[in-house]
Biopython code that builds the backbone (N, CA, C, O; Angstrom):
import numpy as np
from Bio.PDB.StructureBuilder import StructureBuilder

atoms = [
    (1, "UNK", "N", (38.770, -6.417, -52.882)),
    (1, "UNK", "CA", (38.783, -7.778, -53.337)),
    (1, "UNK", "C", (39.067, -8.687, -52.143)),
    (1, "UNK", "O", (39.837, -8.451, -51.212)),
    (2, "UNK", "N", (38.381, -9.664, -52.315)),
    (2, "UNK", "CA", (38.499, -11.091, -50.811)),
    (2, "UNK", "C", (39.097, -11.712, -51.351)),
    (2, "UNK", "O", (38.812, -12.083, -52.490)),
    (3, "UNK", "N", (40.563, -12.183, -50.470)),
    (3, "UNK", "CA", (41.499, -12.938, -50.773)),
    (3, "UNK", "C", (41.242, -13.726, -49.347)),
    (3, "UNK", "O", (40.518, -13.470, -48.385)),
    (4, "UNK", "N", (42.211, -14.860, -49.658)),
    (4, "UNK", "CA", (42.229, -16.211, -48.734)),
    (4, "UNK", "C", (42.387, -15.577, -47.086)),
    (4, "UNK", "O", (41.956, -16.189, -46.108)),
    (5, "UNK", "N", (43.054, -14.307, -47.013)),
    (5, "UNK", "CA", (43.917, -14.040, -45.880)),
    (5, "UNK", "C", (42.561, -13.482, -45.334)),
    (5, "UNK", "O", (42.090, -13.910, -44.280)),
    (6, "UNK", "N", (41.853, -12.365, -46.195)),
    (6, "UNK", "CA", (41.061, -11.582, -46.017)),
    (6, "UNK", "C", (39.421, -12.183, -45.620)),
    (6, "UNK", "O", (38.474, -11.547, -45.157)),
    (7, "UNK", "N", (39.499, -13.501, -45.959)),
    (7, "UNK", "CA", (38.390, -14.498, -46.323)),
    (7, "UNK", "C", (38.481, -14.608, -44.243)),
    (7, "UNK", "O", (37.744, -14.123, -43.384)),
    (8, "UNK", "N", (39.199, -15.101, -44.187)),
    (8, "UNK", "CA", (38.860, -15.442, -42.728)),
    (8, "UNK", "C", (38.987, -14.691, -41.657)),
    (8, "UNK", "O", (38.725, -14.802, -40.459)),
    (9, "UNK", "N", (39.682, -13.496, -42.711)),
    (9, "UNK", "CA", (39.383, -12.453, -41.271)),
    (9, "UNK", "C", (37.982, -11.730, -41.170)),
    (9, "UNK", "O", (37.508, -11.104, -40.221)),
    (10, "UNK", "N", (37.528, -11.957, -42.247)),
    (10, "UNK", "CA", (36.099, -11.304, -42.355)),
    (10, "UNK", "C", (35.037, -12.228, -42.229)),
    (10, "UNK", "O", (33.842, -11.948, -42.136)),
    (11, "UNK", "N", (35.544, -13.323, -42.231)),
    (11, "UNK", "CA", (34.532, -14.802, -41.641)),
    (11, "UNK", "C", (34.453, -14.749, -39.972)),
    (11, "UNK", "O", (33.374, -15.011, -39.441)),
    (12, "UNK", "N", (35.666, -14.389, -39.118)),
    (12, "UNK", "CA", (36.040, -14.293, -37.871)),
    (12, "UNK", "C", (35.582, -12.793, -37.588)),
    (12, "UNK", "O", (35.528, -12.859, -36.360)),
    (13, "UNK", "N", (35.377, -12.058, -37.762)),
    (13, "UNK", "CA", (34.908, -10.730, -37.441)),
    (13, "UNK", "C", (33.161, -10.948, -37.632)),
    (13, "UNK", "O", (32.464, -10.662, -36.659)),
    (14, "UNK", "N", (32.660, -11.331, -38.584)),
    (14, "UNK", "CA", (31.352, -11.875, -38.892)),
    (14, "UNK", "C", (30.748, -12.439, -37.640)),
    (14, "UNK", "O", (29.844, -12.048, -36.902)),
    (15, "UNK", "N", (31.665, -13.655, -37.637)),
    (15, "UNK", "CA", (30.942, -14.586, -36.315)),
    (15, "UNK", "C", (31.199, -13.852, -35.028)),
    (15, "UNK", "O", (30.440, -14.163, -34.110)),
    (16, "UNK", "N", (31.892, -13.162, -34.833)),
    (16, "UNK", "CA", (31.761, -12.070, -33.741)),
    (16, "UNK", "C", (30.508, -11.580, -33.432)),
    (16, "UNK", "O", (29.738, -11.818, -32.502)),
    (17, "UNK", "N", (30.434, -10.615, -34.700)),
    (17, "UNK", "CA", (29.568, -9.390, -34.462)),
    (17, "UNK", "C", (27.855, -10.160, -34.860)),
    (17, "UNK", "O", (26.846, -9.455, -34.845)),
    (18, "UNK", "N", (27.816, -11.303, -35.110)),
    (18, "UNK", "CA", (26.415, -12.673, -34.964)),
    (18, "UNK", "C", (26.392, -12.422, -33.025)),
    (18, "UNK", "O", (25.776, -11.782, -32.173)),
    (19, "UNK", "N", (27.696, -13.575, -33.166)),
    (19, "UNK", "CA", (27.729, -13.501, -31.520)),
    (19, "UNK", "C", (27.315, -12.627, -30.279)),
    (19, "UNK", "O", (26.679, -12.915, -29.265)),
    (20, "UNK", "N", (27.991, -11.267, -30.780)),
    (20, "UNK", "CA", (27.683, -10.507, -29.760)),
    (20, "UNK", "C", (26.496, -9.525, -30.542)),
    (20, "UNK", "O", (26.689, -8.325, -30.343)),
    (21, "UNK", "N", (25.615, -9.764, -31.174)),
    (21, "UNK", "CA", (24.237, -9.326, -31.682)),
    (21, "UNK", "C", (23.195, -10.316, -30.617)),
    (21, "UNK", "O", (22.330, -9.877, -29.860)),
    (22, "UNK", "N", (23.719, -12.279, -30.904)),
    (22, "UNK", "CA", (22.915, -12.890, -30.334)),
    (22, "UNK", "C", (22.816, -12.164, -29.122)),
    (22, "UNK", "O", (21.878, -11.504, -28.676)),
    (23, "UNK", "N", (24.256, -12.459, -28.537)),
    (23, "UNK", "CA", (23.902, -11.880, -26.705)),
    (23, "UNK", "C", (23.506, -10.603, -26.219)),
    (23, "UNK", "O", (22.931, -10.481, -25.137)),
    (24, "UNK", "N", (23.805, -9.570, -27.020)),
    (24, "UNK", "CA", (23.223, -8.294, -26.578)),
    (24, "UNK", "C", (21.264, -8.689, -26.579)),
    (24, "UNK", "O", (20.492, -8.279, -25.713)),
    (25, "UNK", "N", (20.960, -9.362, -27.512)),
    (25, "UNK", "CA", (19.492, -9.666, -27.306)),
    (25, "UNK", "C", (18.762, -10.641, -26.384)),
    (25, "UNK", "O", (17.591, -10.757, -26.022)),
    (26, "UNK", "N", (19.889, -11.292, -26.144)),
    (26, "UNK", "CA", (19.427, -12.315, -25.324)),
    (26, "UNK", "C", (19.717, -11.060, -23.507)),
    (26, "UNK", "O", (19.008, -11.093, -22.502)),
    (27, "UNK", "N", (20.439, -10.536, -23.649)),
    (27, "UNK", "CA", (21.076, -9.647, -22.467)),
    (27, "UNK", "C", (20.009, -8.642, -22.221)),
    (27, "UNK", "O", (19.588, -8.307, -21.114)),
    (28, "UNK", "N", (19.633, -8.216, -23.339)),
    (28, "UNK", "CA", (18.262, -7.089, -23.066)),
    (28, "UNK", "C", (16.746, -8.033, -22.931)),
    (28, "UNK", "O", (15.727, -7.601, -22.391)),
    (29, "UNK", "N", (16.842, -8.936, -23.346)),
    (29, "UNK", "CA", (15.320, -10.161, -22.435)),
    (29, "UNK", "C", (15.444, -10.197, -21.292)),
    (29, "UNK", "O", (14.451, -10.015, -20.587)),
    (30, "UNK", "N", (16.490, -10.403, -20.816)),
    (30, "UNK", "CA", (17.216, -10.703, -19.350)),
    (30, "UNK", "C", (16.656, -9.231, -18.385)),
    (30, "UNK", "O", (15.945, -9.093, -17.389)),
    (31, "UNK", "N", (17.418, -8.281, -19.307)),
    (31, "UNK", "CA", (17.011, -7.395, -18.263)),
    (31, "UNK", "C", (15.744, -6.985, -18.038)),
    (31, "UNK", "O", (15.278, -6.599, -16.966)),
    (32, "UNK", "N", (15.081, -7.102, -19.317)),
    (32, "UNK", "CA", (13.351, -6.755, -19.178)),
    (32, "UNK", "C", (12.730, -7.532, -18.583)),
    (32, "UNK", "O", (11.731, -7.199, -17.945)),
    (33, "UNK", "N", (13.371, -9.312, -18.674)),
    (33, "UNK", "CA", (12.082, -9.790, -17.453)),
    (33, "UNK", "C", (12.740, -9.629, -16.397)),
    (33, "UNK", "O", (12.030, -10.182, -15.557)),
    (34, "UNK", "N", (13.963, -9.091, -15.686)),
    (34, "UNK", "CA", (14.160, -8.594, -14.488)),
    (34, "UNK", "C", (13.583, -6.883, -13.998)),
    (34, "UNK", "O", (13.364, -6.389, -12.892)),
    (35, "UNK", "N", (13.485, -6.349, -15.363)),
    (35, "UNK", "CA", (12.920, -5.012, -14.693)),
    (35, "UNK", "C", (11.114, -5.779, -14.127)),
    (35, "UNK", "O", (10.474, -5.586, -13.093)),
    (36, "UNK", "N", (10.836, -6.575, -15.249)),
    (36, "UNK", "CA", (9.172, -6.822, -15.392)),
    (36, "UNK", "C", (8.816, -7.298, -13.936)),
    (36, "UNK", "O", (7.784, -7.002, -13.335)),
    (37, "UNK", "N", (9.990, -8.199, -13.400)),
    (37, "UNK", "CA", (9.683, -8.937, -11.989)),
    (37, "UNK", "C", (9.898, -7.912, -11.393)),
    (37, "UNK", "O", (8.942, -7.750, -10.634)),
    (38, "UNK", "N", (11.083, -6.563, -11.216)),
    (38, "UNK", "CA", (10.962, -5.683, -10.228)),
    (38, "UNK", "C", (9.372, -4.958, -9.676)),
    (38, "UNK", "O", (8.865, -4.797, -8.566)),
    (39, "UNK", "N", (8.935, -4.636, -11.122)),
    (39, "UNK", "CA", (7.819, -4.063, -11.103)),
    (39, "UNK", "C", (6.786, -4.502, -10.836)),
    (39, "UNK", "O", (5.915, -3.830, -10.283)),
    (40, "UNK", "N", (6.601, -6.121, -11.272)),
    (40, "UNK", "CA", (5.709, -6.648, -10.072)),
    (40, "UNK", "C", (5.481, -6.853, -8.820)),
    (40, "UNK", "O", (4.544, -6.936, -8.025)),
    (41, "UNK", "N", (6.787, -6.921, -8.881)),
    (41, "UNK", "CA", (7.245, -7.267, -6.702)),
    (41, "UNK", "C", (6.493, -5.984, -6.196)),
    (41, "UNK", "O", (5.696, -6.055, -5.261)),
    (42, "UNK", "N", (6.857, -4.463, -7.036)),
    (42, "UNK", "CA", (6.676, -3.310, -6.781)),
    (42, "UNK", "C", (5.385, -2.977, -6.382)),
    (42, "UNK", "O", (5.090, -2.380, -5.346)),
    (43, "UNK", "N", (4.437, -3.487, -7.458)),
    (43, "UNK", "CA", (2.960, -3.469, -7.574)),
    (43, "UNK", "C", (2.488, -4.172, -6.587)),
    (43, "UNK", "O", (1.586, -3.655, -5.929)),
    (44, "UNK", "N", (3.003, -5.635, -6.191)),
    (44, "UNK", "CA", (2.481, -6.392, -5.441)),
    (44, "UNK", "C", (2.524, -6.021, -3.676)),
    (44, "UNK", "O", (1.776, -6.182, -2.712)),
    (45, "UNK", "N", (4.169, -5.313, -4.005)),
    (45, "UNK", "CA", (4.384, -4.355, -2.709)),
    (45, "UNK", "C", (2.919, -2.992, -2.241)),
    (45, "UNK", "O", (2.195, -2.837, -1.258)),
    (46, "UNK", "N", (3.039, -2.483, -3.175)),
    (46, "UNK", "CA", (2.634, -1.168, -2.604)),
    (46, "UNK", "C", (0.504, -1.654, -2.569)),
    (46, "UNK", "O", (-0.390, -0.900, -2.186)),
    (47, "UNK", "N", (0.319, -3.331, -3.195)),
    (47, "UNK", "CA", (-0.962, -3.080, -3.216)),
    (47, "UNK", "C", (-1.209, -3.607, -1.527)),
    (47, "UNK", "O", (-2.123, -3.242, -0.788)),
    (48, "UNK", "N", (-0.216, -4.463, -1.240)),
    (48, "UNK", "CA", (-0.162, -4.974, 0.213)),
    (48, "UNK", "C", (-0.422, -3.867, 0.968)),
    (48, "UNK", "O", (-1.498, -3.691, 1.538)),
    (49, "UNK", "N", (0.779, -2.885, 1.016)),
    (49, "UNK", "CA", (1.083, -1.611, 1.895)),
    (49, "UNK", "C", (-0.591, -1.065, 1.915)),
    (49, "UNK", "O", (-1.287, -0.825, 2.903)),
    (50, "UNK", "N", (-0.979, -0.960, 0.322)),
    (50, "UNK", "CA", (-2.840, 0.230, 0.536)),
    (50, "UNK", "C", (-3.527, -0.989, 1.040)),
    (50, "UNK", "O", (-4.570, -0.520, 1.494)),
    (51, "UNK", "N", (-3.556, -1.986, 1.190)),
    (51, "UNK", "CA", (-4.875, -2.709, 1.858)),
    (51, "UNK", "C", (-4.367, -2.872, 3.144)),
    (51, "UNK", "O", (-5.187, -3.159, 4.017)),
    (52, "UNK", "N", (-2.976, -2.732, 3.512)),
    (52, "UNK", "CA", (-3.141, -3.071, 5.029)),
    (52, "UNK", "C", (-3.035, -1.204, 5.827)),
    (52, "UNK", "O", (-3.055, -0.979, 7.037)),
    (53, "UNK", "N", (-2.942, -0.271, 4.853)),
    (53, "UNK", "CA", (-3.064, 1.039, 5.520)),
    (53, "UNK", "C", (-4.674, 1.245, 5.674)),
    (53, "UNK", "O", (-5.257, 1.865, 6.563)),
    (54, "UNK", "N", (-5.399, 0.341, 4.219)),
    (54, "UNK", "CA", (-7.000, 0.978, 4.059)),
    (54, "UNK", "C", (-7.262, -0.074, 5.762)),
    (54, "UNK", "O", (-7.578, 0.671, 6.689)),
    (55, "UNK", "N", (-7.182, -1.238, 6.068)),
    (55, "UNK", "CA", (-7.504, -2.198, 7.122)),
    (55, "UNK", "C", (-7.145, -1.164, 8.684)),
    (55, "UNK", "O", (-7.945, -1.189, 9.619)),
    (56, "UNK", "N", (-6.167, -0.521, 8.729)),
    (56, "UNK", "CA", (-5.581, 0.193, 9.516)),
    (56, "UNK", "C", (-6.554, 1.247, 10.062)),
    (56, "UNK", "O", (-6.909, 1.472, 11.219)),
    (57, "UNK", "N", (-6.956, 1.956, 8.639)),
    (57, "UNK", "CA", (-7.924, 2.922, 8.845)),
    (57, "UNK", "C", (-9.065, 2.861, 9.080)),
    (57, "UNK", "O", (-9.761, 3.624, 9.750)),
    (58, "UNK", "N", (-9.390, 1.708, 8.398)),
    (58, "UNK", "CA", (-11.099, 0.732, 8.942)),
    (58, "UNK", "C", (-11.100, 0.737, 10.380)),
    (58, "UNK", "O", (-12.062, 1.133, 11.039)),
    (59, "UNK", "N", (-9.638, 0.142, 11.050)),
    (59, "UNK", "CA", (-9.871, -0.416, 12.539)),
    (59, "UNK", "C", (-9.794, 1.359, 13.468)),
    (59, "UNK", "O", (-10.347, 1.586, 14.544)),
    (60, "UNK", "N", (-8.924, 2.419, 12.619)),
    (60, "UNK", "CA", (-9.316, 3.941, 13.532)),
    (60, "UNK", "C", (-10.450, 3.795, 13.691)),
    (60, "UNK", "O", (-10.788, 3.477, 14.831)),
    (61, "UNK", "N", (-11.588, 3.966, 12.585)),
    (61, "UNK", "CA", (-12.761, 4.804, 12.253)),
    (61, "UNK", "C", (-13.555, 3.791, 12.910)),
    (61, "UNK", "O", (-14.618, 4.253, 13.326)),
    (62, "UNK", "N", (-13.338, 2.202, 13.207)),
    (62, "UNK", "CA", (-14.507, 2.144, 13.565)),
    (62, "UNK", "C", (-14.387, 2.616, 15.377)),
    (62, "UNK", "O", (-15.335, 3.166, 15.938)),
    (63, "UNK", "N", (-12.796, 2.219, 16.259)),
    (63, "UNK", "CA", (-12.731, 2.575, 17.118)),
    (63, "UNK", "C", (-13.324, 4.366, 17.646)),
    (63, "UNK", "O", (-13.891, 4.707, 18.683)),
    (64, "UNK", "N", (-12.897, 5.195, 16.442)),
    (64, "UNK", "CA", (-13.888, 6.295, 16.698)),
    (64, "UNK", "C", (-14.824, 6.244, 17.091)),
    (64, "UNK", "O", (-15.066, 6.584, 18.249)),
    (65, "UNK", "N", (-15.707, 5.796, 16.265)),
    (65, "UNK", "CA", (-17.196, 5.182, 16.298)),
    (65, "UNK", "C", (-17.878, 4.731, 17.556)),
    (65, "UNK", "O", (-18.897, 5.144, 18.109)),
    (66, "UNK", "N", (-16.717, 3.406, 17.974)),
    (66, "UNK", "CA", (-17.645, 2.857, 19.278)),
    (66, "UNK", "C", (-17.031, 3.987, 20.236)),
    (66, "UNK", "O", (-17.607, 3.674, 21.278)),
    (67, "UNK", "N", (-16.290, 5.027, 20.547)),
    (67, "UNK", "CA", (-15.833, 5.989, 21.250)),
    (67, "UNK", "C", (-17.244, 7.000, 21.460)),
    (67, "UNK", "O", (-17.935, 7.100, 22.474)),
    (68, "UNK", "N", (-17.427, 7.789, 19.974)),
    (68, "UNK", "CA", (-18.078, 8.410, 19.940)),
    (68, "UNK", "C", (-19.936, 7.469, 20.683)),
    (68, "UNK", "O", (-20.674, 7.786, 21.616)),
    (69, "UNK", "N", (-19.971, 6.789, 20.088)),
    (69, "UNK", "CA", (-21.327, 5.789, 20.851)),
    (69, "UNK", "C", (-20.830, 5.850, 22.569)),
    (69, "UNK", "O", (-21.807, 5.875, 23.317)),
    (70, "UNK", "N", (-20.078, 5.866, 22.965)),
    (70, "UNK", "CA", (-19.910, 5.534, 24.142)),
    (70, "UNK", "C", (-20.218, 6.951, 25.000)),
    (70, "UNK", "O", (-20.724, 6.844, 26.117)),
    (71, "UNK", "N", (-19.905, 8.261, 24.460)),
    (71, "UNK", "CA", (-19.691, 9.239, 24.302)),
    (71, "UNK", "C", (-21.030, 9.611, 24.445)),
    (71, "UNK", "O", (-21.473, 10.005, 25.524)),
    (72, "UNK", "N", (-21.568, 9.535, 23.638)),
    (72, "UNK", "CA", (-23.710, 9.723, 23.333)),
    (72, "UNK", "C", (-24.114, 8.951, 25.069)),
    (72, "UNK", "O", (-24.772, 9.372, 26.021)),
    (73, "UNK", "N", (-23.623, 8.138, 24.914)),
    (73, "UNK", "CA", (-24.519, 7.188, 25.985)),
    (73, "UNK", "C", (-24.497, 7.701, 27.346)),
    (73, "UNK", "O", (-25.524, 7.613, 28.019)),
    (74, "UNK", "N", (-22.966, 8.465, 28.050)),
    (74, "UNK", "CA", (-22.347, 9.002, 28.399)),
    (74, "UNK", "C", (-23.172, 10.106, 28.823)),
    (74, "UNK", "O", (-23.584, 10.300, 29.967)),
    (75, "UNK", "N", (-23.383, 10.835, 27.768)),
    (75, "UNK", "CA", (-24.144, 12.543, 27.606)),
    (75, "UNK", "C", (-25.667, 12.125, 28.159)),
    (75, "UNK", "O", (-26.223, 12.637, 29.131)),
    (76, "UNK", "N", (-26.162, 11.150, 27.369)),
    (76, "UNK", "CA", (-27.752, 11.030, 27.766)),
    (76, "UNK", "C", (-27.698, 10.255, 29.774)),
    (76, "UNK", "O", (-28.481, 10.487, 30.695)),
    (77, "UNK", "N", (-26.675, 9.520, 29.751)),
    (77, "UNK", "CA", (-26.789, 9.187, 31.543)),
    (77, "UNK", "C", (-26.382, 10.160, 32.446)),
    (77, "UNK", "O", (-26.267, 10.081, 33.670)),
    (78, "UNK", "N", (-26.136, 11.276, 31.536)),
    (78, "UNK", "CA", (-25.842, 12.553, 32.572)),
    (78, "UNK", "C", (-27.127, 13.646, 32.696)),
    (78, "UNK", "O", (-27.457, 14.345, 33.654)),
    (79, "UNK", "N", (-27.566, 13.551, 31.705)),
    (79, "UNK", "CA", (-28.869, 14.428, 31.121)),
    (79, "UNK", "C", (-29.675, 14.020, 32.056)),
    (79, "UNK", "O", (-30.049, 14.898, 32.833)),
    (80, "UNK", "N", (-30.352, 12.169, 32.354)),
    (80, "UNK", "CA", (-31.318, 11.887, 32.930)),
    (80, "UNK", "C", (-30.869, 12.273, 34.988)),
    (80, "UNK", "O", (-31.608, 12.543, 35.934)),
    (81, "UNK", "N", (-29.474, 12.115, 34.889)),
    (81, "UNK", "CA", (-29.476, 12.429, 36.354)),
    (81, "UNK", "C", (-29.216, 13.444, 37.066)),
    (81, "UNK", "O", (-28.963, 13.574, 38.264)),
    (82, "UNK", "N", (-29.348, 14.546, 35.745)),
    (82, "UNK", "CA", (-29.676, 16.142, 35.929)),
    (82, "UNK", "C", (-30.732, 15.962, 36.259)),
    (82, "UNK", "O", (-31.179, 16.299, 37.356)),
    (83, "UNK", "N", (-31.486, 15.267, 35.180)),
    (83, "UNK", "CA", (-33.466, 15.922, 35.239)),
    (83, "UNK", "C", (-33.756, 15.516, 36.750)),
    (83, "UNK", "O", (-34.458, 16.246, 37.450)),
    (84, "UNK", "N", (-33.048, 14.003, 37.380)),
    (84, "UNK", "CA", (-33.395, 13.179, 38.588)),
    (84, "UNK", "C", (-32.807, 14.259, 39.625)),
    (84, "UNK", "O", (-33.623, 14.873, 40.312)),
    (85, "UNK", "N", (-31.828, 14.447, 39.732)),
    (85, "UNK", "CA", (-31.716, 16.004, 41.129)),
    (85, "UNK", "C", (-32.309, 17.254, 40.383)),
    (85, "UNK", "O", (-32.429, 18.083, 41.286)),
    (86, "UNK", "N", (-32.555, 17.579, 39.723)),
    (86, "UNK", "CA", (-33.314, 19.100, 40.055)),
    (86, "UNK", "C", (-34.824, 18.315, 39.964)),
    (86, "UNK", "O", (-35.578, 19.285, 40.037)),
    (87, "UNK", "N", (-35.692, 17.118, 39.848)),
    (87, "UNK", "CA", (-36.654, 17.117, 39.843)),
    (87, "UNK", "C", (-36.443, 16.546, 41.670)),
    (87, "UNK", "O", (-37.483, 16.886, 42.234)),
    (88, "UNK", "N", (-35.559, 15.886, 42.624)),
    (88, "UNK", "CA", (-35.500, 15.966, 43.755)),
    (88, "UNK", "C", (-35.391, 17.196, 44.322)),
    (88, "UNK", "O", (-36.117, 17.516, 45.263)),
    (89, "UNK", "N", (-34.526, 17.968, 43.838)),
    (89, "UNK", "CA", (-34.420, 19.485, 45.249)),
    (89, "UNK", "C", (-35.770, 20.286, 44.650)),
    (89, "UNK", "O", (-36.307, 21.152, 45.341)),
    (90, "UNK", "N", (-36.253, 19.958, 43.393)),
    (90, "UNK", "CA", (-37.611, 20.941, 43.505)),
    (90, "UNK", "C", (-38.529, 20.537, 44.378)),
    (90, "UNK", "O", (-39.291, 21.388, 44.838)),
    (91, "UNK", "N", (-38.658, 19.041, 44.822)),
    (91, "UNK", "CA", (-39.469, 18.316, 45.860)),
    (91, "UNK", "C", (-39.377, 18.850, 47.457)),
    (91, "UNK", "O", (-40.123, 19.124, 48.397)),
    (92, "UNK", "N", (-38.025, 18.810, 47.134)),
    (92, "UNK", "CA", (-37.710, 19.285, 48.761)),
    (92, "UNK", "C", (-38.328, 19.842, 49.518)),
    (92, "UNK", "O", (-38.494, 20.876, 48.871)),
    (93, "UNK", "N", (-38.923, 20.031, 50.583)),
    (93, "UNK", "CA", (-39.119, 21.228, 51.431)),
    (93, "UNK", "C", (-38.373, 21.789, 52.031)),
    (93, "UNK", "O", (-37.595, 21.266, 52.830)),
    (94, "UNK", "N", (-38.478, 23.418, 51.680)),
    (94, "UNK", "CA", (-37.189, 24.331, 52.144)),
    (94, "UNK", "C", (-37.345, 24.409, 53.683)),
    (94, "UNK", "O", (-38.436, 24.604, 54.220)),
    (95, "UNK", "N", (-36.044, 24.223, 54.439)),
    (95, "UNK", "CA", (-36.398, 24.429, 55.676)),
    (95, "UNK", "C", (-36.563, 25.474, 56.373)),
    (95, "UNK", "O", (-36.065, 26.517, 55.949)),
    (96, "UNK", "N", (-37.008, 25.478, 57.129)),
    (96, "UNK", "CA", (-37.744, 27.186, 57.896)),
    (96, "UNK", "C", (-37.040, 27.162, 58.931)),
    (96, "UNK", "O", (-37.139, 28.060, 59.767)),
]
sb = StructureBuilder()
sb.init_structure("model")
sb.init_model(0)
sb.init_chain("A")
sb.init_seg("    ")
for serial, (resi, resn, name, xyz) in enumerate(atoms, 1):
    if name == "N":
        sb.init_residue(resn, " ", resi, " ")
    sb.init_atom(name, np.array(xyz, "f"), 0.0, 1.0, " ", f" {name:<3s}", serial, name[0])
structure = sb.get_structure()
């Protein structure tokens, strides 16, 4: 039975457990749009990190590239100045 005494202690326990219902919900929004921003920062982090590792790897491969070209060009100016001395000492006349 609710009596006068009992009336406000259960009116004061009430508005408590309102109270700390409101804030536990308002406390768990809080933390979800702070996890939500972690996880964007996160996303936004690691998409930076793959486009500036993929940019990184663009600038190896193409330096390979003009290496290897340099490399070819290299091989063929050695090739032609093989063919140019052995087509000179075959000219030669051997001396007697």
């Amino acid at each position: 039975m609710i009596t006068k005494d009992n009336a406000a202690m259960l009116l004061g326990m009430g508005a408590i457990i309102v109270t700390l219902g409101i804030g536990t919900c308002s406390t768990n929004a809080r933390i979800d749009n702070g996890f939500t921003n972690v996880n964007r920062r996160m996303d936004d982090g690691f998409t930076n990190v793959n486009r500036r590792m993929d940019d990184g790897f663009d600038n190896v491969n193409r330096r390979i590239d003009d290496t290897n070209q340099r490399i070819d060009d290299i091989q063929e100016d050695v090739r032609e100045l093989r063919t140019m001395l052995f087509e000179l000492l075959k000219n030669l006349n051997p001396a007697n």
